[in-house]
C-alpha positions in Angstrom: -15.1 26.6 38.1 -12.5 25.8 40.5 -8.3 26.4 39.2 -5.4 24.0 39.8 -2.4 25.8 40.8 1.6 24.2 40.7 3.9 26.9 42.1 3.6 29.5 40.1 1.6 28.1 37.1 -2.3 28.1 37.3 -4.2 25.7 35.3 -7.7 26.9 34.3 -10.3 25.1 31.7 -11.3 26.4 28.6 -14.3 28.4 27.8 -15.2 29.1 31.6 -14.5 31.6 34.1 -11.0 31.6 35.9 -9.7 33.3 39.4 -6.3 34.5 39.8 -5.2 35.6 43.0 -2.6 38.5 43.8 -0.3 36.4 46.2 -1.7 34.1 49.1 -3.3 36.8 51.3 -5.9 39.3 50.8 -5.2 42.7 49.8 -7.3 45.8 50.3 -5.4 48.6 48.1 -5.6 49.0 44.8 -4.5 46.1 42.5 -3.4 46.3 38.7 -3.0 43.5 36.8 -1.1 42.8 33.1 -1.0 39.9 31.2 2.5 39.7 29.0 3.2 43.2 30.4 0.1 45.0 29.1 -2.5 46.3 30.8 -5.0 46.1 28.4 -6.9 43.1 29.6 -10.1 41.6 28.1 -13.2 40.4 29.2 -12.2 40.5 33.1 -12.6 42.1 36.5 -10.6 42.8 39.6 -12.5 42.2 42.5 -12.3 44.7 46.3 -9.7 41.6 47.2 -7.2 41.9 44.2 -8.3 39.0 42.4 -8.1 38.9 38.7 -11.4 37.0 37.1 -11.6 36.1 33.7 -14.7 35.0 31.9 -15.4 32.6 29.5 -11.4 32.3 28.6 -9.8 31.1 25.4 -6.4 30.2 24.1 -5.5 34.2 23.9 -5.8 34.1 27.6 -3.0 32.3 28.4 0.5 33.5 29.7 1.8 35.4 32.1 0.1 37.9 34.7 1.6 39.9 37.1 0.0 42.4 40.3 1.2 45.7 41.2 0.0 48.2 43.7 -0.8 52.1 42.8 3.2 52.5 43.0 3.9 50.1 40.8 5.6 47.6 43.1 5.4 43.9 42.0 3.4 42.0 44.3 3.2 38.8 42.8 3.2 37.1 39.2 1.9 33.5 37.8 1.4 31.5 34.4 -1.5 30.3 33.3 -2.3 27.7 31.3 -5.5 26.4 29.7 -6.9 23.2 28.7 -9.3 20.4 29.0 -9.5 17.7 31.7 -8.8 13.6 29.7 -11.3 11.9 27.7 -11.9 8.1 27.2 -8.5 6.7 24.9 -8.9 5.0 21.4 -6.7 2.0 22.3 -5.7 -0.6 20.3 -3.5 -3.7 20.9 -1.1 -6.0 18.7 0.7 -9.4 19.4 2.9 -10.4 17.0 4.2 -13.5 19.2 2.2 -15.6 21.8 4.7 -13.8 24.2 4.3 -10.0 23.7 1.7 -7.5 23.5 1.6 -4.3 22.7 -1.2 -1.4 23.0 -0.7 2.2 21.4 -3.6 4.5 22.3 -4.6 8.3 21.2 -6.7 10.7 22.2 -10.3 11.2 21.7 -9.6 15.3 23.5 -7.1 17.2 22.6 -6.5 18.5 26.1 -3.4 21.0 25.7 -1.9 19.7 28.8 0.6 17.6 29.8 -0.6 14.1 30.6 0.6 11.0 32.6 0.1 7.3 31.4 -0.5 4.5 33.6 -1.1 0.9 32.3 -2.5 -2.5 33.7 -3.6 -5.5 32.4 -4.8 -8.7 33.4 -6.1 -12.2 32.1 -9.8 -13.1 33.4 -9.9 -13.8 36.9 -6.4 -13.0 37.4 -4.6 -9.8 39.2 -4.0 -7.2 37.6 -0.2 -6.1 36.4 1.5 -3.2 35.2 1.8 -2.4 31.4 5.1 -0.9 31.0 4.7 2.5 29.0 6.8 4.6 26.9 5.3 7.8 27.0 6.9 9.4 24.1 5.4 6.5 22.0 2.6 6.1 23.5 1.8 2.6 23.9 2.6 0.1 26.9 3.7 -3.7 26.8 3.9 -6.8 28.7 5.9 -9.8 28.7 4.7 -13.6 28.5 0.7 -13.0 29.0 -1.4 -15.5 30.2 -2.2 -16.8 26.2 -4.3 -19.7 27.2 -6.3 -17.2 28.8 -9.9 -16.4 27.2 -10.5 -13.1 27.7 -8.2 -10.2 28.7 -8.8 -6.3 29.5 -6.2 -3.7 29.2 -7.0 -0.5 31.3 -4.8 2.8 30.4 -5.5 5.9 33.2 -4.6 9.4 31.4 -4.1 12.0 34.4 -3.1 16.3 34.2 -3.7 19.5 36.2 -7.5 19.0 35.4 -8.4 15.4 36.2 -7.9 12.1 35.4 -10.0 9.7 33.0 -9.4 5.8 32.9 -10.3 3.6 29.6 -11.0 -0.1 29.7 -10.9 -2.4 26.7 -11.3 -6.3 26.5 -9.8 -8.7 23.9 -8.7 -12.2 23.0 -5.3 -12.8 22.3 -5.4 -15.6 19.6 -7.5 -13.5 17.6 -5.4 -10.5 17.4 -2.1 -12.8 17.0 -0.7 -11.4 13.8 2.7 -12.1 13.1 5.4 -9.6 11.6 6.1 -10.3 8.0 8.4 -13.0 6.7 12.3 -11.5 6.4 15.0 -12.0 3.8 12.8 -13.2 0.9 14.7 -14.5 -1.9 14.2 -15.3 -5.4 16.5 -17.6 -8.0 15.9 -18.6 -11.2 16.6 -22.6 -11.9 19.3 -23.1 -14.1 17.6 -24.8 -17.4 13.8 -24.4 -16.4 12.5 -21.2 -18.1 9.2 -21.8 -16.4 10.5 -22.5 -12.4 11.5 -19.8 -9.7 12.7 -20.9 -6.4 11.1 -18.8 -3.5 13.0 -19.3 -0.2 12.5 -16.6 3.7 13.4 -16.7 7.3 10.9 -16.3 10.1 10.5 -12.8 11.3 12.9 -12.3 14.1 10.4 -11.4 16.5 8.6 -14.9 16.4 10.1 -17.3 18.5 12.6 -20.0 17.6 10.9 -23.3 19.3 9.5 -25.6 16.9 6.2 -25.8 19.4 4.6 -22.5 17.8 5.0 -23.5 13.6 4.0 -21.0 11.2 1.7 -21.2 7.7 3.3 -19.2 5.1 1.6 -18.3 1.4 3.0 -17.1 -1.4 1.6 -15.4 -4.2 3.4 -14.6 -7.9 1.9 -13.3 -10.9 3.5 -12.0 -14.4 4.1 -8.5 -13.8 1.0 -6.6 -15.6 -1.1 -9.3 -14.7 -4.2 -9.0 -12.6 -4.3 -12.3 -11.2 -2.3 -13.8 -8.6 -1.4 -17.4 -8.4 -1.0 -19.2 -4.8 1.0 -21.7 -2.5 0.5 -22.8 0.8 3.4 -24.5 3.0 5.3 -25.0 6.2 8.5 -24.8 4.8 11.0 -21.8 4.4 11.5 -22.7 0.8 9.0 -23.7 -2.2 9.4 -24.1 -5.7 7.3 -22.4 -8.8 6.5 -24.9 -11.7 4.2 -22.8 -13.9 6.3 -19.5 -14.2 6.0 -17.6 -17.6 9.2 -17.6 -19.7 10.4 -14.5 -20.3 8.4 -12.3 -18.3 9.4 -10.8 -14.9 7.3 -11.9 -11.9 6.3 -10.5 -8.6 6.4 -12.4 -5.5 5.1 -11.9 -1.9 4.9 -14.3 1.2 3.0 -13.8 4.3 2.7 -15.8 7.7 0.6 -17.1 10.2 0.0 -19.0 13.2 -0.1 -22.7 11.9 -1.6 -24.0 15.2 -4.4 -21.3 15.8 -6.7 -20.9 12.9 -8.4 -17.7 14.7 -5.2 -15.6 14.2 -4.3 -13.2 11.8 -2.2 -13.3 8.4 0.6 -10.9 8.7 1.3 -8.4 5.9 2.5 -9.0 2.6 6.5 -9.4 2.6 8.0 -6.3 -0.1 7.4 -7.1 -3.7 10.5 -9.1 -4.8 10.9 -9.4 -8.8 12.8 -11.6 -11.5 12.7 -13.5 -14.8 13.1 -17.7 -14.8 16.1 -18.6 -16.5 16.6 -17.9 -20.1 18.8 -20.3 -22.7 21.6 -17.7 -23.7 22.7 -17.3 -27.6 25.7 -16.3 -28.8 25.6 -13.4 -30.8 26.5 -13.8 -34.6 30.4 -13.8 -35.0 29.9 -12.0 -38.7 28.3 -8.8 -36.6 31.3 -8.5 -34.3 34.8 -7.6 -35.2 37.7 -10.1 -35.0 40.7 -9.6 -33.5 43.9 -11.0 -33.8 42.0 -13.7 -35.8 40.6 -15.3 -32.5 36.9 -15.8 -34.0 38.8 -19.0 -35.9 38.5 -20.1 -32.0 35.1 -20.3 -30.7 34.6 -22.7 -28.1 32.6 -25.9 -29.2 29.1 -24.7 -26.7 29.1 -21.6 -28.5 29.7 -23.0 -32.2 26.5 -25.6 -32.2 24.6 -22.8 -30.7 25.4 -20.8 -33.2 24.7 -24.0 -35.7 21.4 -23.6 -33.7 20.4 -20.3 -34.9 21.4 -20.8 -38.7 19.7 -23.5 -39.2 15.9 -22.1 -37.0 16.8 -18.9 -40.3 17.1 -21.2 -43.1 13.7 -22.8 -41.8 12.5 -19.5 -41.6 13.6 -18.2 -45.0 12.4 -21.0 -46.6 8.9 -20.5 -45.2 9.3 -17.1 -46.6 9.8 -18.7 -50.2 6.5 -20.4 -49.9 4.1 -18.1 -49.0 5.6 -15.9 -51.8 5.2 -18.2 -54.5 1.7 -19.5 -52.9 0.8 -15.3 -52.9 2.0 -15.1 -56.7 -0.3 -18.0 -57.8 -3.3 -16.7 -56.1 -2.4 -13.2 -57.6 -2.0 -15.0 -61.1 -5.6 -16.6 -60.8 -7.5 -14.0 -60.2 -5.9 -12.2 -62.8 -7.3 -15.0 -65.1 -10.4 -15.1 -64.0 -10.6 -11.3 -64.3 -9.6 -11.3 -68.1 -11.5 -13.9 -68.7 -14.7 -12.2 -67.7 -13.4 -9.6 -69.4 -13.4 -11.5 -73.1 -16.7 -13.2 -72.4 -18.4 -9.6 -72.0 -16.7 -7.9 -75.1 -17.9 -11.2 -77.2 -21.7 -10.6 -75.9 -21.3 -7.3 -76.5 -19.8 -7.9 -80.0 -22.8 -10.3 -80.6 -25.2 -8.3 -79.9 -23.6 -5.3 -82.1 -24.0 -7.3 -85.7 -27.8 -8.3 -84.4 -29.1 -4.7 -84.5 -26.8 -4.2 -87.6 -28.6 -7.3 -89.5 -32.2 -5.5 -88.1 -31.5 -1.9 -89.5 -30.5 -3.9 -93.2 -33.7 -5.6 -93.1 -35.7 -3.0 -92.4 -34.2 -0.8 -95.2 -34.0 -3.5 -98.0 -37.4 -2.9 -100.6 -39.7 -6.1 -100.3 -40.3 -8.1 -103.2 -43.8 -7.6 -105.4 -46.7 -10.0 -104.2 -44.6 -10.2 -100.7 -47.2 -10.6 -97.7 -50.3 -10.8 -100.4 -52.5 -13.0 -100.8 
């Protein structure tokens, strides 16, 4: 298996056989090697030239090796360093405007080398041209594609000590336009409409200004603990919810997409925002909270016929109260009746029933009269 060598570092592929030589010529005398200053080597020979052959390495091989003669004299030293040559990339690409794309890739090897990136892409039928990459990141870009093109291809070359591989994808660019999420979402209750909350956004700032690419935006709310989520679809940056429930707080969401191209993408869900609608507020009861300086005598008028408001919604309620007291009483009372009245009726049978066998036993124990029953 043939080694790569940069200056003084060697680069040798895992799990076969590598060569390293003493210096650049031959040498005839005897050759030790170490590796990290030992001499106790594994798996290896030295051959009649000084080389240093390894078999079948491994990550343990790697480091540093030195020669010396039978004195002990340094005669030359080198790194080595083990990998595998580039596989095919896992690319994928995103365009979250109809001027920008953006590919990431990883790899399908883990090589354990360092690798160089280079990038081109190209609309069918047209030249290729560079993808600008960021190789910490590992992803490229390019600036104001050819969108009205059909079909475009992306190929990324990965490149180290042991070879080069080059990957090739092809994609459409409306179908994999996907805009960012909608920014600053913001939700208001409507003064004096406990069912109505007023949803309003901004585009994301990374889809452009011009009124020539409009975007469809849907917003879903629900009562929080609710499984189901209610919808609305519109153009504008602002809508407003009729059919909130009073009371409870809601979640809300919007998302976006391309209003023009119906092949594009919805973009993720903007954060969960939440609030309540708009609830009447009550004064509490001026008898519960200390006076001072006698200044309960001056309630403002709002906060008297509110007040008014809730004395009058208790009197209703006492009185219901009453009722269904007295209405519980009366059914108590009648059932009572009907009980006792059972009650007599059974003792009067029983009674009855009493002076019959009474009347029996006398009649059977009174002496008949002479000539009674003969002929």
């Amino acid at each position: 298996m043939p080694v790569f060598a940069v200056s003084d570092v060697q680069f040798g592929r895992l799990e076969s056989n590598v060569t390293l030589a003493c210096g650049k010529s031959q040498i005839r005398i005897p050759i030790v090697w170490r590796h990290n200053g030992s001499s106790e080597l594994s798996w290896h020979q030295v051959t009649s030239d000084g080389r240093l052959a390894l078999f079948r390495v491994d990550q343990s091989a790697q480091g540093n090796y030195s020669c010396y003669d039978d004195t002990g004299l340094l005669l030359h030293s080198v790194r080595l360093r083990l990998g595998h040559p580039p596989g095919l990339l896992s690319i994928s690409c995103q365009v979250p405007n109809h001027t920008h794309v953006r590919c990431f890739w990883r790899d399908s090897v883990k090589t354990f080398l360092p690798a160089k990136y280079n990038a081109s892409f190209r609309g069918k039928g047209m030249e290729w041209r560079p993808c600008i990459v960021d190789l910490t990141n590992r992803h490229c870009d390019v600036q104001d594609p050819a969108f009205w093109q059909t079909i475009h291809t992306l190929g990324v070359t990965e490149t180290n000590a042991l070879g080069s591989q080059t990957t090739y994808i092809q994609f459409r660019l409306n179908e994999l336009l996907k805009p960012d999420p909608p920014q600053s979402v913001f939700v208001q209750e409507v003064e004096g409409y406990p069912t109505r909350l007023r949803v309003s956004w901004s585009n994301p700032s990374s889809w452009p200004v011009e009124d020539a690419f409009p975007l469809l935006f849907q917003i879903q709310y629900r009562p929080q603990g609710s499984i189901h989520w209610s919808e609305i679809f519109t153009e504008e940056d602002e809508v407003l919810i009729y059919d909130a429930l009073a009371g409870h707080i809601h979640q809300v969401q919007v998302r976006a997409r391309d209003e023009v191209n119906s092949d594009s993408q919805w973009s993720d869900w903007s954060p969960l925002s939440l609030l309540t609608p708009w609830q009447a507020y009550t004064s509490p009861d001026p008898s519960e909270s200390p006076c001072i300086f006698d200044l309960c005598s001056t309630q403002p008028e709002t906060s008297t016929s509110k007040t008014h408001g809730v004395v009058q919604g208790d009197e209703g309620n006492l009185g219901l109260v009453i009722l269904l007291v007295l209405f519980s009483v009366f059914i108590l009372t009648t059932v009572l009746s009907l009980i006792f009245v059972v009650w007599m009726r059974q003792k009067r049978r029983e009674h009855a029933t009493k002076q019959e066998l009474a009347c029996f036993e006398v009649y059977l124990k009174c002496p008949q009269p002479v000539g009674f029953g003969s002929e």
